[in-house]
N, C-alpha and C positions, 0 to 999 in steps of 0.2 A: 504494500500500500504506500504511495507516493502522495509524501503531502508537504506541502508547501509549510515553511518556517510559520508564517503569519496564520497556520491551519492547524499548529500543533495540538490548542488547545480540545481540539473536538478528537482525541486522542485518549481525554478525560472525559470517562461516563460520570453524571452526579450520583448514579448508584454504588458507583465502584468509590465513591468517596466520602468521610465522614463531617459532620460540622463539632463533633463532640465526644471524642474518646476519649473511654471509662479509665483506661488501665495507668497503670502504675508504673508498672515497670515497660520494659520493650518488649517482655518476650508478654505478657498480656496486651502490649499495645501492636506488636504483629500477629498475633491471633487476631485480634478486630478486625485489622487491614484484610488480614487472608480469608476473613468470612467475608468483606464487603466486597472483596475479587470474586469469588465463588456465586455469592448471589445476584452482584450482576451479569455472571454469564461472562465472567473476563477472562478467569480463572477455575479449570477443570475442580471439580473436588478431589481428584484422585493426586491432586500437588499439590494440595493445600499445607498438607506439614512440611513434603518436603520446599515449600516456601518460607517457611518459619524458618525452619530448622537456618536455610542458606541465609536468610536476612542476619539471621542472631551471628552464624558464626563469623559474617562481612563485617560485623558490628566489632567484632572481637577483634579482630586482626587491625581495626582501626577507624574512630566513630566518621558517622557519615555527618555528624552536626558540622554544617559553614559556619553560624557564627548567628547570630543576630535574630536568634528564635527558630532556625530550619535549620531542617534536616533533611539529605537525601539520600535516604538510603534506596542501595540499588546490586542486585545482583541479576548473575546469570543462571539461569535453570532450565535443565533437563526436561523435554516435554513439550516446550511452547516455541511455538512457530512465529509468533509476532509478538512485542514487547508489550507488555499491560502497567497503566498506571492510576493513580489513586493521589489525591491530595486530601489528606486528613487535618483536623486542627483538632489541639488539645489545648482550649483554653486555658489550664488550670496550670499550665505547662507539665515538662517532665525531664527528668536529671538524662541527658546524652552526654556528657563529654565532650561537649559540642568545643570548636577552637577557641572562642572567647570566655567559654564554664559557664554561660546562660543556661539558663533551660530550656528547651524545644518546645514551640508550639506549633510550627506548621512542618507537615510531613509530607513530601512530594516520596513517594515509594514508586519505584522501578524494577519490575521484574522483564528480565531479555530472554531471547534464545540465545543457547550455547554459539551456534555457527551463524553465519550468511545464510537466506533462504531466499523465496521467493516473496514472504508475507515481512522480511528481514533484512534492512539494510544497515551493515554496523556503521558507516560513515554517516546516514544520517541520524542513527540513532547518538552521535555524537553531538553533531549538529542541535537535536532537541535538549539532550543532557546540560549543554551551552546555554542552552532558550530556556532551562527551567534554573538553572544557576543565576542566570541574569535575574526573573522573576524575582527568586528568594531574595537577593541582594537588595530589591526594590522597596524603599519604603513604605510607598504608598501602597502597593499590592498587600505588601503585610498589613498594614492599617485593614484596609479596607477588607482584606479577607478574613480579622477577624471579627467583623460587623456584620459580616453575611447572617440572612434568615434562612437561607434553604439550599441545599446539594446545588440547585438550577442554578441560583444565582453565584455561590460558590467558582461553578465551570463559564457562567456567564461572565466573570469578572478578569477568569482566566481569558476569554476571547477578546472582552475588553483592553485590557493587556497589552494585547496582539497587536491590534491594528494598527497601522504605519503612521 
């Protein structure tokens, strides 16, 4: 699937994303993420642990916190044919590691495929990775996403974002 930089956002389903995770820790807050993959139809149930499992141990080798309330975590997994994503916020924040020692409250999650495919291109999944780095960096996006009322608008804010 070929999409344009300024199209990335619709990449992000508002099912596959949350306005309000519960958890505490990561590995209860990649549980949430990995059921809000599953029920939107983004992510198989039959990868749902082994998604966990791969976020936790990305986490461990070295936190995905940039700095300034986000976090991107993002791995690659066995199984998926085209890359799925999720923008979650945790208001309440939550302890990452992050590079500045903030707390996390917005979570842009990235699950890839292992190789190149047809549904798979890793140079522009670089390209998006750059376009949601930028995002997080944004103050205003952060502001405003976490003023959001609803998943729609949530992904709406991400398109808003976008536009040149």
């Amino acid at each position: 699937m070929q999409t344009e930089a300024k199209d990335y956002w619709r990449l992000f389903k508002p099912a596959a994303c949350s306005l309000r995770l519960a958890g505490a820790t990561r590995e209860q807050v990649f549980a949430e993420i990995a059921g809000n993959l599953v029920k939107a139809k983004c992510l198989e149930e039959r990868l749902r642990a082994a998604a966990q499992k791969a976020l936790l141990e990305r986490e461990a080798v070295a936190s995905t916190g940039i700095g300034q309330g986000v976090a991107i975590p993002h791995v690659k997994l066995a199984g998926l044919e085209e890359a799925v994503f999720s923008l979650s916020l945790v208001p309440q924040g939550i302890e990452w590691a992050a590079l500045d020692g903030q707390p996390v409250v917005l979570l842009f999650t990235v699950l890839r495929p292992e190789r190149a495919g047809a549904r798979h291109d890793p140079q522009r999944h670089l390209d998006m990775m750059r376009w949601i780095s930028q995002l997080g960096r944004h103050p205003d996006f952060r502001r405003f996403a976490l003023g959001v009322d609803t998943k729609k608008d949530l992904v709406d804010l991400l398109r808003e974002m976008s536009a040149p």
